[in-house]
PLY file of the C-alpha trace (Angstrom):
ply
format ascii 1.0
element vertex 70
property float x
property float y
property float z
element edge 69
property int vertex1
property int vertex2
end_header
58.24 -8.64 73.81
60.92 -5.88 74.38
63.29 -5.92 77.52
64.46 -2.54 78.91
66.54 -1.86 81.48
67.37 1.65 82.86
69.64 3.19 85.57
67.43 4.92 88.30
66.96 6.75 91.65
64.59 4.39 93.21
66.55 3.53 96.29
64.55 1.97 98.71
61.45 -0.05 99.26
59.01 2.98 99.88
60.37 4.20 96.61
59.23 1.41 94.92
56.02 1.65 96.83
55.35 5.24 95.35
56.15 4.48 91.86
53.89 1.45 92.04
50.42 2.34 90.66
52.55 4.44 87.99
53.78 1.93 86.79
51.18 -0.82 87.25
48.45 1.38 85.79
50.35 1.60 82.27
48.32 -1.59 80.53
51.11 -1.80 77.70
53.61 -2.59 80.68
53.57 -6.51 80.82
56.33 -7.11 83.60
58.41 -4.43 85.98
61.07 -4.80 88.04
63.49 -2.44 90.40
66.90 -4.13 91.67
67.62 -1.52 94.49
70.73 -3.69 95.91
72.27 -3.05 92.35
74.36 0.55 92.50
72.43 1.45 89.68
69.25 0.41 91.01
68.40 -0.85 88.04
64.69 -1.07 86.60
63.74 -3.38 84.12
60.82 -3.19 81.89
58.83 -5.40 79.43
56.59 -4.12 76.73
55.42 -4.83 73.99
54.35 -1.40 72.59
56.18 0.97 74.40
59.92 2.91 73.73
62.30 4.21 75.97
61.38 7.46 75.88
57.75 6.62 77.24
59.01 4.68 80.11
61.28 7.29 81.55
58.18 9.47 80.82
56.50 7.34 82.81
58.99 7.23 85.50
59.13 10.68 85.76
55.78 10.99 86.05
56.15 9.38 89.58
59.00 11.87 90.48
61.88 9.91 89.86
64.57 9.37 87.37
65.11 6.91 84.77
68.54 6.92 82.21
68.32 3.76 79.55
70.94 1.16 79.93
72.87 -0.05 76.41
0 1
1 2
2 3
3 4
4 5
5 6
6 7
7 8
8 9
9 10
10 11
11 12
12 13
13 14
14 15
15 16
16 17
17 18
18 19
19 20
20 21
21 22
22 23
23 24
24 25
25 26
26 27
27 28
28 29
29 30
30 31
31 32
32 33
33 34
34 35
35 36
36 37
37 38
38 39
39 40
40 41
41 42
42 43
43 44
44 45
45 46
46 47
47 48
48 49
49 50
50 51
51 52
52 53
53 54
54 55
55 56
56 57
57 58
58 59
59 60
60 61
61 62
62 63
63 64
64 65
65 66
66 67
67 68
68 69
């Protein structure tokens, strides 16, 4: 299993609310998280097939942004 973590706009509760099903619909996404008390309201991600690139895709997808965190 691969752990992400990525720095993103998701500020508040109803954020997380909207990018939800997005994210809960992608089967290849085993566990998702969004830490909006951390300044960089940080998302992390677990996979086991995806990259990077597809999760901030993904993100996207549900109108936000997501940078990757080294």
């Amino acid at each position: 299993m691969k752990s992400f973590q990525f720095k993103t706009n998701i500020q508040c509760s109803s954020c997380v609310a909207k990018v939800t099903p997005v994210l809960n619909s992608e089967k290849a996404i085993e566990h998702w998280e969004v830490d909006t008390t951390n300044k960089n309201k940080v998302l992390k991600v677990q996979t086991d097939s995806m990259n990077e690139k597809q999760i901030v895709a993904l993100v996207q997808s549900a109108g936000y942004a997501a940078e990757p965190l080294s």
